[in-house]
C-alpha positions as CSV (number, residue, x, y, z in Angstrom):
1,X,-22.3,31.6,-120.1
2,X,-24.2,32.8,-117.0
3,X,-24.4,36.7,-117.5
4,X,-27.7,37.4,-116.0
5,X,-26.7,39.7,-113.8
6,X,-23.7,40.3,-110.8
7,X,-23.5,41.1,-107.0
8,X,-21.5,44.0,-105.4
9,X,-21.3,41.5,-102.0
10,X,-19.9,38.2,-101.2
11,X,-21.7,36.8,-98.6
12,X,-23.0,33.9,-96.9
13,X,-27.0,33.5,-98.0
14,X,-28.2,32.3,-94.3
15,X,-30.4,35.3,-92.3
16,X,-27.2,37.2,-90.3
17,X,-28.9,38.1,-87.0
18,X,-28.3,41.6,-85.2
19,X,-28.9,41.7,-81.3
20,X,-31.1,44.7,-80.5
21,X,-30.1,47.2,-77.7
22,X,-32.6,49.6,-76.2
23,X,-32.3,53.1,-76.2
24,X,-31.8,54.8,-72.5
25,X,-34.8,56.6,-71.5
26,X,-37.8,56.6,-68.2
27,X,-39.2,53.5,-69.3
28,X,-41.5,51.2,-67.8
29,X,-40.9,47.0,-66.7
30,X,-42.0,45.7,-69.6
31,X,-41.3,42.0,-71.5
32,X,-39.5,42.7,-73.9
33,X,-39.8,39.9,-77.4
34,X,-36.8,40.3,-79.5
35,X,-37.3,41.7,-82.9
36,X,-36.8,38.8,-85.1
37,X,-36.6,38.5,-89.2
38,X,-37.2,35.3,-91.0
39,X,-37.0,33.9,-94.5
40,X,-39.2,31.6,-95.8
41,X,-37.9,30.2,-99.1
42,X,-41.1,27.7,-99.2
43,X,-43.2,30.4,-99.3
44,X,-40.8,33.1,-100.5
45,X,-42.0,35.4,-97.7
46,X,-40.0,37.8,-95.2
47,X,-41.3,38.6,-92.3
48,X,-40.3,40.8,-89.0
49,X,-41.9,41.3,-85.6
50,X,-41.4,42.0,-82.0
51,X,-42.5,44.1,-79.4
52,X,-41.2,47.9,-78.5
53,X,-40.9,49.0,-75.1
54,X,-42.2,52.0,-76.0
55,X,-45.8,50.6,-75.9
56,X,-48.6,51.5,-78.0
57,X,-48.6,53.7,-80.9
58,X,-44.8,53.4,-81.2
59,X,-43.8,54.0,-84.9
60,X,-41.8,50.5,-86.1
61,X,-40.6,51.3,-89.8
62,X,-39.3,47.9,-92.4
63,X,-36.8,49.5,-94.9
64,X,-36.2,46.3,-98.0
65,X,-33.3,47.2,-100.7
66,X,-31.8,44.6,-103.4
67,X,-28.3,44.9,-102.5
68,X,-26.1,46.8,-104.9
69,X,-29.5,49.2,-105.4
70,X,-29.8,52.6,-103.8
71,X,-33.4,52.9,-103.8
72,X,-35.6,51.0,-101.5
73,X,-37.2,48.0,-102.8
74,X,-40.0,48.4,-100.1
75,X,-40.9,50.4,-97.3
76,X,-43.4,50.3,-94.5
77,X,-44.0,52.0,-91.5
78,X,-46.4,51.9,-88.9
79,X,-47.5,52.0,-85.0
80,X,-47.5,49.4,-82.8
81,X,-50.4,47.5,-81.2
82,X,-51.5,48.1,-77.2
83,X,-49.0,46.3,-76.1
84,X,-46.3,47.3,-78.1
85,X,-46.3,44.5,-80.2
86,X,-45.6,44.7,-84.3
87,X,-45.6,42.0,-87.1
88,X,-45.0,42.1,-90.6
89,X,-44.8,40.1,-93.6
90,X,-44.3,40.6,-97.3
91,X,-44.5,38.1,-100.1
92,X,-42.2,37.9,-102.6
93,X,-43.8,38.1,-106.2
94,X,-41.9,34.9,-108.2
95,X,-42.8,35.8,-111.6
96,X,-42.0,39.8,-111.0
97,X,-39.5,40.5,-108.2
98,X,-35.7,40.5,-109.5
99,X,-33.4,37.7,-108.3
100,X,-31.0,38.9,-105.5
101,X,-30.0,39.5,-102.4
102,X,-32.3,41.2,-100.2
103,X,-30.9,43.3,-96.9
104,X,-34.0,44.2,-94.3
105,X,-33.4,46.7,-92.2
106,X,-35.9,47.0,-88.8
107,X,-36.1,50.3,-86.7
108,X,-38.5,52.2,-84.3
109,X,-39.1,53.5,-81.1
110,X,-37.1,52.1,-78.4
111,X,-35.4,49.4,-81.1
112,X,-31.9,49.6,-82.5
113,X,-31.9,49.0,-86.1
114,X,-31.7,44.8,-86.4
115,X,-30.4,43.7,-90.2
116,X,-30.7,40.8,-91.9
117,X,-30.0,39.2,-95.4
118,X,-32.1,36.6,-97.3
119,X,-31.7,35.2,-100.7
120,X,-34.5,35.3,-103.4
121,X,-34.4,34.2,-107.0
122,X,-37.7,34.3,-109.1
123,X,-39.1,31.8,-111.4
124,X,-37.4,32.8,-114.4
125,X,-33.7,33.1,-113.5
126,X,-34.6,30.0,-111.3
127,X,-35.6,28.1,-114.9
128,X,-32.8,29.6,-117.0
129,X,-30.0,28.7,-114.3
130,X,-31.1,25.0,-114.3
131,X,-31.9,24.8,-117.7
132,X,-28.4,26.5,-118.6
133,X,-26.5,24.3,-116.0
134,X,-28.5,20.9,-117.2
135,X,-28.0,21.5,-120.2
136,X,-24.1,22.5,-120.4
137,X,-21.5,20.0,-121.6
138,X,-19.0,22.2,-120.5
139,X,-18.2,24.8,-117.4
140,X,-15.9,27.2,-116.4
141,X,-15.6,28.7,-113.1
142,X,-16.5,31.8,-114.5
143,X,-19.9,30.2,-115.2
144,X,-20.2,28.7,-111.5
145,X,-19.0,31.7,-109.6
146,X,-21.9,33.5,-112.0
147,X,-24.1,31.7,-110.0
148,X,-22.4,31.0,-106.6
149,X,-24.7,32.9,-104.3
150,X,-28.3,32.4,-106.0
151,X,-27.6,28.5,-105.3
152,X,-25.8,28.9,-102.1
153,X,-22.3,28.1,-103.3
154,X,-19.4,29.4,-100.6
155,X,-16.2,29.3,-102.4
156,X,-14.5,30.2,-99.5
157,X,-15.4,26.8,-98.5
158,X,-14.9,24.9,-100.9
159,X,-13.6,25.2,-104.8
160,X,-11.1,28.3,-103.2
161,X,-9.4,25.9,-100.5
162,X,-8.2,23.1,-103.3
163,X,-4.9,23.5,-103.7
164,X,-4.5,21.9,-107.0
165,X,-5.8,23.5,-110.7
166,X,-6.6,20.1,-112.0
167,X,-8.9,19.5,-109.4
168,X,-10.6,22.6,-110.2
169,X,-10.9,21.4,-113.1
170,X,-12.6,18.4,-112.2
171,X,-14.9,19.9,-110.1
172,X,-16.4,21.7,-112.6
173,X,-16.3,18.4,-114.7
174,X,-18.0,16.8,-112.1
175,X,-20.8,19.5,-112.8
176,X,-20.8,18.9,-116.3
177,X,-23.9,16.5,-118.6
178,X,-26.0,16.8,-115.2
179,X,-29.6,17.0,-115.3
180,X,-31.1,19.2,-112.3
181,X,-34.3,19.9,-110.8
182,X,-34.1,22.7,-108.1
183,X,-31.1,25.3,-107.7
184,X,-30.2,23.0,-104.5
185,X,-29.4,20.2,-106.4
186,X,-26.7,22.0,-108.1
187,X,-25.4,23.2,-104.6
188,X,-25.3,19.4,-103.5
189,X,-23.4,18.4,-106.9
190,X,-20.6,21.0,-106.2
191,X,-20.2,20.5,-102.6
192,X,-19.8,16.5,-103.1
193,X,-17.6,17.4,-106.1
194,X,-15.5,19.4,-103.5
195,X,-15.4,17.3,-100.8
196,X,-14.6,14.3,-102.6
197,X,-11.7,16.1,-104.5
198,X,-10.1,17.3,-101.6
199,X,-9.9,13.7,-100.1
200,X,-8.2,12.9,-103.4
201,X,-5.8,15.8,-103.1
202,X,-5.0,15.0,-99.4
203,X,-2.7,12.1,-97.8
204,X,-3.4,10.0,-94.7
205,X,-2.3,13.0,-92.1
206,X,-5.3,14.9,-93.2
207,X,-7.9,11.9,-92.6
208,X,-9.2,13.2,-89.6
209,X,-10.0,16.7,-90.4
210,X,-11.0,16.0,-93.8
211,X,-13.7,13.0,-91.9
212,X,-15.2,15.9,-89.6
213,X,-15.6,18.0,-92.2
214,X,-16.7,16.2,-94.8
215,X,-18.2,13.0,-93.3
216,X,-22.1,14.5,-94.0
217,X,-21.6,15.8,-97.5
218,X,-20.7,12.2,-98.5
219,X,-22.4,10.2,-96.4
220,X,-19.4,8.8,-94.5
221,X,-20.8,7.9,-90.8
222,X,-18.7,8.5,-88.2
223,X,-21.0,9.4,-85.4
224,X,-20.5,7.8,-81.8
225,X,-22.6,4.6,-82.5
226,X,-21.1,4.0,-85.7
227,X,-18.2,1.0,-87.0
228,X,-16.3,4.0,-87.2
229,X,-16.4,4.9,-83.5
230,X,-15.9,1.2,-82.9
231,X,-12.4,1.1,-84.3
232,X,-9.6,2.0,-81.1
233,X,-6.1,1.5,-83.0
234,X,-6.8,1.6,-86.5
235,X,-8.1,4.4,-87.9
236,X,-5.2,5.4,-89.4
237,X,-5.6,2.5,-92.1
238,X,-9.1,3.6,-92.9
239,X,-7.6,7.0,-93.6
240,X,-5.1,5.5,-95.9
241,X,-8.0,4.1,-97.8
242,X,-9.5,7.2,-98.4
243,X,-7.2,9.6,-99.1
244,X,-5.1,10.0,-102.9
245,X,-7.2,7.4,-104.1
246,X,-8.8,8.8,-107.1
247,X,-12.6,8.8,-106.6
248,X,-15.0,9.6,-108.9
249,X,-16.5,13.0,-108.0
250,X,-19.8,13.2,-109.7
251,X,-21.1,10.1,-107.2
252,X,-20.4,9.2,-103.6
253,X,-21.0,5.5,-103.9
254,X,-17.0,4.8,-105.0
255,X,-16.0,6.7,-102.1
256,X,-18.4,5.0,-99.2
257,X,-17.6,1.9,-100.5
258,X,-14.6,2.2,-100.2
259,X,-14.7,3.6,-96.5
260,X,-17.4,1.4,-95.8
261,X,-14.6,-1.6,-96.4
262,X,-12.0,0.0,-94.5
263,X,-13.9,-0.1,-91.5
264,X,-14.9,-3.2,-91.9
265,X,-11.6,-4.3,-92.7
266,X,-9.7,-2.5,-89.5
267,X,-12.7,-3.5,-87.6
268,X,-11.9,-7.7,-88.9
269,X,-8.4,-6.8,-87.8
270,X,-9.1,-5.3,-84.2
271,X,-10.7,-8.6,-83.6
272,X,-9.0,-11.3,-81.1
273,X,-10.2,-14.5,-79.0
274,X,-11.6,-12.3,-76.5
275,X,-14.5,-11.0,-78.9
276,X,-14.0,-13.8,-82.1
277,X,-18.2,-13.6,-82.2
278,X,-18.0,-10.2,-84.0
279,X,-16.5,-12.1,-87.1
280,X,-20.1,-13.6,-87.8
281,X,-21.3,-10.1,-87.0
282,X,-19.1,-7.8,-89.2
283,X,-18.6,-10.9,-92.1
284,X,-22.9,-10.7,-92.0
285,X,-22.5,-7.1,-92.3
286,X,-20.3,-7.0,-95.2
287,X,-22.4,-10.1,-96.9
288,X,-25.6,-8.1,-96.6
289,X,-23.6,-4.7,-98.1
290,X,-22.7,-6.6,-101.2
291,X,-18.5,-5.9,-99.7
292,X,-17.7,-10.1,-100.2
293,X,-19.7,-13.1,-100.2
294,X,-18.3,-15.0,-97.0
295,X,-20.5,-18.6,-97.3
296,X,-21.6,-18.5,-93.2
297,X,-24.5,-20.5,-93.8
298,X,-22.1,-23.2,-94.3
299,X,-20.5,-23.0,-91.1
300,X,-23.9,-22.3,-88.7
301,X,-23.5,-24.3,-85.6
302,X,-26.7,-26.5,-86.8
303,X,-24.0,-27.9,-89.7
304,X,-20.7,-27.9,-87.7
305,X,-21.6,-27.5,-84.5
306,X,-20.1,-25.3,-81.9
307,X,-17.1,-26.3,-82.0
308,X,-16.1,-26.5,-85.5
309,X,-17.9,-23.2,-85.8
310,X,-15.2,-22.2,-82.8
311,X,-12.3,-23.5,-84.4
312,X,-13.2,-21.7,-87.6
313,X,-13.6,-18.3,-86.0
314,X,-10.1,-19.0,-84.3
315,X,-8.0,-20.4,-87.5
316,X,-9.1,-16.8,-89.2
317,X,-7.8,-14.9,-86.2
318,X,-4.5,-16.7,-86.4
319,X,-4.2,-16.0,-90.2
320,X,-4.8,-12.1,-89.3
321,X,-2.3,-12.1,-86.4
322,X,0.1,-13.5,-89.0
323,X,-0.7,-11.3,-91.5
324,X,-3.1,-8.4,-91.0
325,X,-6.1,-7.7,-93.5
326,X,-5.3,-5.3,-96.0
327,X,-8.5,-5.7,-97.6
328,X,-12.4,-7.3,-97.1
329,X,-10.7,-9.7,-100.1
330,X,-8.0,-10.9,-97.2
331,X,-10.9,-11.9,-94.8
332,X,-12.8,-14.0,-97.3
333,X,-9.4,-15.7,-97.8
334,X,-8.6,-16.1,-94.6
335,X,-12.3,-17.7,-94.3
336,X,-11.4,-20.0,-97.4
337,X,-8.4,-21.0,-95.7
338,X,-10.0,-22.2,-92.6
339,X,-12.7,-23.6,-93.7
340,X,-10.1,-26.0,-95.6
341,X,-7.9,-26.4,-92.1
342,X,-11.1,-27.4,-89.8
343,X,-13.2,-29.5,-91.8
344,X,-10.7,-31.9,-92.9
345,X,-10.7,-33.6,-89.3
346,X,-8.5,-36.8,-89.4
347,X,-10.2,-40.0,-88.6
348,X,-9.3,-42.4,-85.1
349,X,-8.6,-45.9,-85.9
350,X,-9.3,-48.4,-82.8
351,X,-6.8,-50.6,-82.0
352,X,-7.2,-53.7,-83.9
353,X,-6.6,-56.1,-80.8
354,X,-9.4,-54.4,-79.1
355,X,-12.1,-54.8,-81.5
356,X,-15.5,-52.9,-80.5
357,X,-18.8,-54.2,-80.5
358,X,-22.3,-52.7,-79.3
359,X,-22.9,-49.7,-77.3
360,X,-22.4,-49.0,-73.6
361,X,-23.7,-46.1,-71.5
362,X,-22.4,-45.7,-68.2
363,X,-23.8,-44.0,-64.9
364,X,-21.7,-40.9,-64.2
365,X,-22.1,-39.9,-60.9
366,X,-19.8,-38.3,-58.1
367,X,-19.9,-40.8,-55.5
368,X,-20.7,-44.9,-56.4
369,X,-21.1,-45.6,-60.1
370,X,-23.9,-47.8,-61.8
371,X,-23.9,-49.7,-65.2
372,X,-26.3,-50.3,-68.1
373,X,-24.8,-52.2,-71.0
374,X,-27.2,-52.8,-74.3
375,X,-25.6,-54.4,-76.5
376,X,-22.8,-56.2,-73.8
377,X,-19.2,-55.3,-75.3
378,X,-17.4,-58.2,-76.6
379,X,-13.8,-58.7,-77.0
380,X,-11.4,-61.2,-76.8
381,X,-9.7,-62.1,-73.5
382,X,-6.4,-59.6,-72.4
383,X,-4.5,-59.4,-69.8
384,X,-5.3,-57.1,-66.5
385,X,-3.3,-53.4,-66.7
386,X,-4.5,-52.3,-63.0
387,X,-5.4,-54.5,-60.0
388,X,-7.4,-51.4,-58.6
389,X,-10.6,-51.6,-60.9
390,X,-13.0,-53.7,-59.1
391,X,-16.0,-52.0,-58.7
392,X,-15.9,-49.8,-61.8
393,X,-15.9,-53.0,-63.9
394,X,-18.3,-51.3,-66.6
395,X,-15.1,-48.6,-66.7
396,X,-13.2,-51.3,-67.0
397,X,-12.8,-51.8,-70.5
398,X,-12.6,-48.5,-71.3
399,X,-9.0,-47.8,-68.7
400,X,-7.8,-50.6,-70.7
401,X,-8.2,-49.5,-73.7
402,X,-6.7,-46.0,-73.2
403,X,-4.0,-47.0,-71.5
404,X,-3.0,-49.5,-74.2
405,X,-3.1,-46.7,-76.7
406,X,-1.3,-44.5,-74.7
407,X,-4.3,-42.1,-73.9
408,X,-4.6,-42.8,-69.8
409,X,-2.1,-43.6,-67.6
410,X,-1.2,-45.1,-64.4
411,X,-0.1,-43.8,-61.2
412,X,2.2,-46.3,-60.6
413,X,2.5,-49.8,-59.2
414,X,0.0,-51.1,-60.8
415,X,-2.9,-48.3,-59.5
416,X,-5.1,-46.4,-61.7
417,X,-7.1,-44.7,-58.8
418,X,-10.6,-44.6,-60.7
419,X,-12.6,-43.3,-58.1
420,X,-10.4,-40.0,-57.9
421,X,-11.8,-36.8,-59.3
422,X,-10.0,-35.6,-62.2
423,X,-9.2,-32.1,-63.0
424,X,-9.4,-29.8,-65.7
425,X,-6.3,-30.0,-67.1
426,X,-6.1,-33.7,-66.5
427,X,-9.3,-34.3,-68.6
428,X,-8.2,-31.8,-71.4
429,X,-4.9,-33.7,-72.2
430,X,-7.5,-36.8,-72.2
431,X,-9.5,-35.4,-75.0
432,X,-6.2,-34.0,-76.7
433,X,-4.6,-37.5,-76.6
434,X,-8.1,-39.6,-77.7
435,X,-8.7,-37.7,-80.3
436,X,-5.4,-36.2,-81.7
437,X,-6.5,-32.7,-81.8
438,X,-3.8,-30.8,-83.9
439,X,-1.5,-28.5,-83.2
440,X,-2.9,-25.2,-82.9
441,X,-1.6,-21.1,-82.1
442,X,-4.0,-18.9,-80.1
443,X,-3.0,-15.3,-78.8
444,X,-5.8,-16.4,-75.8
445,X,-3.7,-16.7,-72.1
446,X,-5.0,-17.6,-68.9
447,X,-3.0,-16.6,-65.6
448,X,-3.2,-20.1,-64.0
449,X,-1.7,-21.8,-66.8
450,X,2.2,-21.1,-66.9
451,X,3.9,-21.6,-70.8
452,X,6.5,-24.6,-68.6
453,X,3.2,-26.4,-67.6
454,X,2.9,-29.7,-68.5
455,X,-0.6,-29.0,-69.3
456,X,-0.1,-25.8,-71.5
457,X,0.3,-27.4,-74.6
458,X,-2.9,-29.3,-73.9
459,X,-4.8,-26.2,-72.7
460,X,-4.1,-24.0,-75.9
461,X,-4.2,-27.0,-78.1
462,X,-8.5,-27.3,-76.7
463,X,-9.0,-24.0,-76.8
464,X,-7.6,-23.1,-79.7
465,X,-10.1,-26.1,-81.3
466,X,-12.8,-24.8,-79.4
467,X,-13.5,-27.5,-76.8
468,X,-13.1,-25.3,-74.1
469,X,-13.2,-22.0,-72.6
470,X,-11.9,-20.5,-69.2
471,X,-13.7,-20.5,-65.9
472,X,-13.9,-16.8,-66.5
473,X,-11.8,-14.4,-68.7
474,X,-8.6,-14.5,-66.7
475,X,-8.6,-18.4,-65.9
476,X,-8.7,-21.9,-66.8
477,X,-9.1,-23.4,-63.8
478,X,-6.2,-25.8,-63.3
479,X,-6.2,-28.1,-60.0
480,X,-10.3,-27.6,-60.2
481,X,-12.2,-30.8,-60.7
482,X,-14.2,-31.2,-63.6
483,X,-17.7,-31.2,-62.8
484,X,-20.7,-33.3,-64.5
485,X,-22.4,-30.7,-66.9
486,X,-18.7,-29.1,-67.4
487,X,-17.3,-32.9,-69.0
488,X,-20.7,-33.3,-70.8
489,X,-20.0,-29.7,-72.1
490,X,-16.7,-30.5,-73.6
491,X,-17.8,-33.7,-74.7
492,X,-20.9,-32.6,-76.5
493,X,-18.2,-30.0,-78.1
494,X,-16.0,-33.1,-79.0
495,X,-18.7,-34.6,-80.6
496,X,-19.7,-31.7,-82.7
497,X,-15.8,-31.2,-84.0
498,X,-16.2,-35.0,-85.1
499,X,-19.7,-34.3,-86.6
500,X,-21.2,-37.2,-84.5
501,X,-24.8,-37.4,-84.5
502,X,-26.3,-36.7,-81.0
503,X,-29.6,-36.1,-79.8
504,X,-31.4,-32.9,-81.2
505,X,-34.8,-33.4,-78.8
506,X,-34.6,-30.0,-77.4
507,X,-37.4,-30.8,-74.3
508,X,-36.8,-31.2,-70.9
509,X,-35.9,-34.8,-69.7
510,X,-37.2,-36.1,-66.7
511,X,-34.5,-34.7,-64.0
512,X,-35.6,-33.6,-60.8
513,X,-32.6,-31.1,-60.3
514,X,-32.6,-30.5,-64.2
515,X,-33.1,-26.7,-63.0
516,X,-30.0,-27.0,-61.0
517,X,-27.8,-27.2,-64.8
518,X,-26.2,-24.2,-65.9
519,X,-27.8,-22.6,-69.3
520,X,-24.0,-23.2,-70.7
521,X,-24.3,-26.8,-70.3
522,X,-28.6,-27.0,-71.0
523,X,-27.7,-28.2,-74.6
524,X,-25.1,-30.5,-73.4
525,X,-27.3,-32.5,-71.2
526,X,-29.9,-32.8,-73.4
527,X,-28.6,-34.3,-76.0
528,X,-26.0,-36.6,-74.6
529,X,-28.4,-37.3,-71.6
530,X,-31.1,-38.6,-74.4
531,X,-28.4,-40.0,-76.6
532,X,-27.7,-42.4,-73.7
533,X,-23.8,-41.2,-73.3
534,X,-24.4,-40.2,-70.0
535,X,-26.9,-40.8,-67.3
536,X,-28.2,-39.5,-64.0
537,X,-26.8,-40.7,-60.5
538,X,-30.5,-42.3,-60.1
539,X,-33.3,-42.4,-62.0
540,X,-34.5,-38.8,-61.5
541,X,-31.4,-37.3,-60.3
542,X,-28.8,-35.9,-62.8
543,X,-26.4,-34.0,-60.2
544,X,-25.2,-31.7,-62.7
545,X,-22.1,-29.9,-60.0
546,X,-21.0,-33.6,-58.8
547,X,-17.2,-34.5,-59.6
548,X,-16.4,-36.7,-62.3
549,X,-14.2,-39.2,-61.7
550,X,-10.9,-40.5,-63.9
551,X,-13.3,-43.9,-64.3
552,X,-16.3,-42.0,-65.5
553,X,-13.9,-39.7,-67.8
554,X,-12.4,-42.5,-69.4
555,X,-15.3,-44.2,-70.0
556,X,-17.2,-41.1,-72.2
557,X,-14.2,-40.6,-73.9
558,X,-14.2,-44.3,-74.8
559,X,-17.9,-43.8,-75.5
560,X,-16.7,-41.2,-78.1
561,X,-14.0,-42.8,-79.9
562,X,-16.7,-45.7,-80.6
563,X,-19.3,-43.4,-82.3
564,X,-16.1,-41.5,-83.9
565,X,-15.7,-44.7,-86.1
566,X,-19.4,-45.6,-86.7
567,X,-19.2,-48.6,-84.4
């Protein structure tokens, strides 16, 4: 097919540099500028230069043969300048000059000879080869290897190393009912051809060779910032994914989608409770690259809130320690699955001997407790559970109720202590019991809370919902009492996972120490400060690090169960 004409040498088409040496002789310090020569294919120019130490008049001689020809293709010889300095340039005639491989050979005075190679093909073999190769509905080898070197093709490199004759074949296929523009574009279609092949031909144990050697030519992006980078334990399951698949060679897009996924995928399975945020982050990713449609507009914490959005991210963990991903199709599931799980919150019935009327909102404050009551509760008349409750009468109410439904308890003979601080734990199991958060698995662990706790349960059962977190990474804080803004926290959290409607007024209140809040709990405040669930220890004071008490707990977890039922 391609007969136009053949090449005595194999050889790579860059410019092959030769270091100069000078010859020995009673020269003068001079600086000395390497000779240099340069191919411009842009401008289809050659061009040499340097300086001699042998200073002015020193004769510099350009020697230019088409390789495989004895006779020089162009010769030049001439003297340096004053300083010793030469240049030269030649332009190669397009329309005249023969395609081919051009050796330049640069001598003198005081220079050893420096060689180089550059590659020219003229306007007419440039047409014919893309016209021929455009055109062609079927190739040989014998028709690429033709043309190899005048489009840069190294079959050392590439079609030589597969190791099997029917991808051979389908490289060339891959070449095949193509339509070109410049003799690089056919370069570009055989390497991708190649590369692509060979990750075809290959198994998992060649992933990471194959990735650093072919990562560029098909667009694969493994550099340091990449997902790719990001992944520490499985990379060997986005080799699997790559490798003896079958992709078509004649376009990378089967082949980075396919990667692209993996990542994604291994990344989705890499993820635990210590970094659950990056499933919005990756799932967006994915949503944006067309890899799954994952509806996380529906579960934006303006919808669920932070909790339910929490819970959500958790639920799909557990399903992927129980199961890892295989594919991007196992995350939307897994999605699907908790979605179904978390939103389907049962209800809490009040007891029906303590019916509820009105709404209450009770001082919270570390020390002496206030009431407001608009509308006064109402219900009928029961008998006394404690005979330590005067002076938190507008708790009183709420004690009784819990304890009646099994929620609070006593400490015995007849005490409830309400005025002493409660603690982390002791509030969690409060908010577990009112509101009969499920069972839940988590893979999260704290060191202060031991598995034969009688608090663990509790503990992981929050978290695992999302209605709490650590004090830091490593702890819970058990024995600490619960602050102010850390029980409005949770129980603006609470109220989220029940889809309750609290206050969305985003300004400041007027609190004196309102800059004394932690940003954690700014939201918190707000909304449940506005909403009239909680209140300040005066009328400008909120005291957002004072101790709760097991009086003011009881009675905002009362306060919840109320608005729970639409009350």
């Amino acid at each position: 097919m391609f007969n136009m004409f053949k090449h005595s040498r194999v050889a790579s088409v860059l410019l092959l540099f030769i270091a100069f040496s000078f010859l020995m002789g009673n020269v003068s310090a001079v600086e000395i500028t390497l000779p240099y020569v340069n191919w411009d294919d842009s401008k289809n120019s050659v061009s040499a230069g340097g300086v001699t130490p042998f200073g002015e008049n020193a004769q510099v001689t350009i020697l230019v043969k088409l390789d495989g020809q004895s006779e020089p293709f162009y010769f030049f010889g001439d003297s340096a300048g004053s300083d010793g300095s030469f240049e030269f340039t030649y332009l190669m005639d397009p329309e005249v000059d023969p395609s081919g491989t051009y050796i330049v050979h640069l001598g003198g005075a005081g220079l050893t000879d420096t060689t180089a190679e550059y590659l020219f093909i003229n306007k007419e073999d440039s047409r014919q080869i893309i016209s021929d190769m455009s055109n062609a509905s079927s190739i040989a080898i014998s028709d690429i290897s033709d043309i190899a070197l005048l489009c840069g093709i190294d079959f050392s490199e590439g079609y030589n190393a597969l190791s099997n004759p029917t991808g051979q074949n389908s490289v060339c296929d891959a070449l095949e009912n193509r339509t070109y523009t410049v003799l690089g574009d056919i370069k570009r279609a055989f390497d991708l051809a190649v590369a692509i092949q060979t990750f075809n031909e290959s198994n998992e144990g060649d992933g990471a060779s194959l990735l650093a050697r072919f990562a560029d030519i098909i667009g694969f992006d493994i550099t340091e910032d990449s997902n790719f980078a990001s992944i520490t334990a499985l990379k060997d399951d986005v080799y699997s994914a790559i490798t003896g698949q079958g992709f078509a060679l004649k376009d990378p897009t089967e082949a980075l989608t396919a990667f692209n996924k993996a990542v994604y995928t291994a990344l989705f399975n890499e993820i635990d409770t210590s970094n659950r945020e990056e499933l919005w982050k990756y799932a967006d990713e994915c949503n944006r690259a067309g890899y799954t449609t994952i509806p996380l507009e529906k579960y934006s914490e303006s919808l669920i809130g932070n909790v339910k959005r929490a819970k959500v991210m958790a639920k799909v963990i557990e399903l992927k320690n129980a199961n890892k991903f295989a594919t991007i199709d196992d995350v939307k599931r897994a999605f699907e699955a908790a979605d179904a799980a978390v939103l389907s919150v049962p209800t809490i019935i009040p007891d029906n001997n303590y019916p509820i009327v009105g709404t209450v909102s009770g001082y919270i404050s570390g020390g002496s407790q206030e009431s407001t009551v608009s509308p006064e509760v109402t219900s009928p008349a029961k008998p006394q559970t404690f005979n330590d409750l005067n002076g938190v009468e507008w708790a009183a109410e709420s004690i009784e109720y819990l304890t009646k439904n099994n929620v609070l308890s006593g400490v015995g003979d007849g005490q409830f202590e309400p005025n002493r601080a409660i603690t982390r734990e002791e509030f969690v199991k409060l908010l577990v019991e009112a509101l009969k958060v499920p069972p839940d698995e988590t893979d999260r662990t704290f060191a202060d809370v031991s598995e034969n706790a009688w608090y663990y349960d509790y503990v992981m059962r929050a978290y695992a919902s999302g209605l709490v977190n650590g004090v830091d990474y490593d702890n819970f804080g058990v024995g600490t009492p619960i602050t102010r803004e850390q029980l409005c926290t949770m129980i603006y959290r609470t109220m989220n996972l029940l889809n309750l409607k609290v206050e969305t007024d985003k300004s400041i209140p007027n609190i004196a120490d309102y800059d004394e809040i932690s940003d954690y709990a700014t939201d918190a405040v707000n909304s449940l400060y506005r909403a009239n669930i909680v209140n300040g220890v005066s009328a400008s004071e909120f005291a957002p690090k004072g101790v709760a008490t097991r009086a003011m707990a009881a009675k905002i977890v009362y306060e919840v169960l109320r608005r729970s039922n639409g009350l």
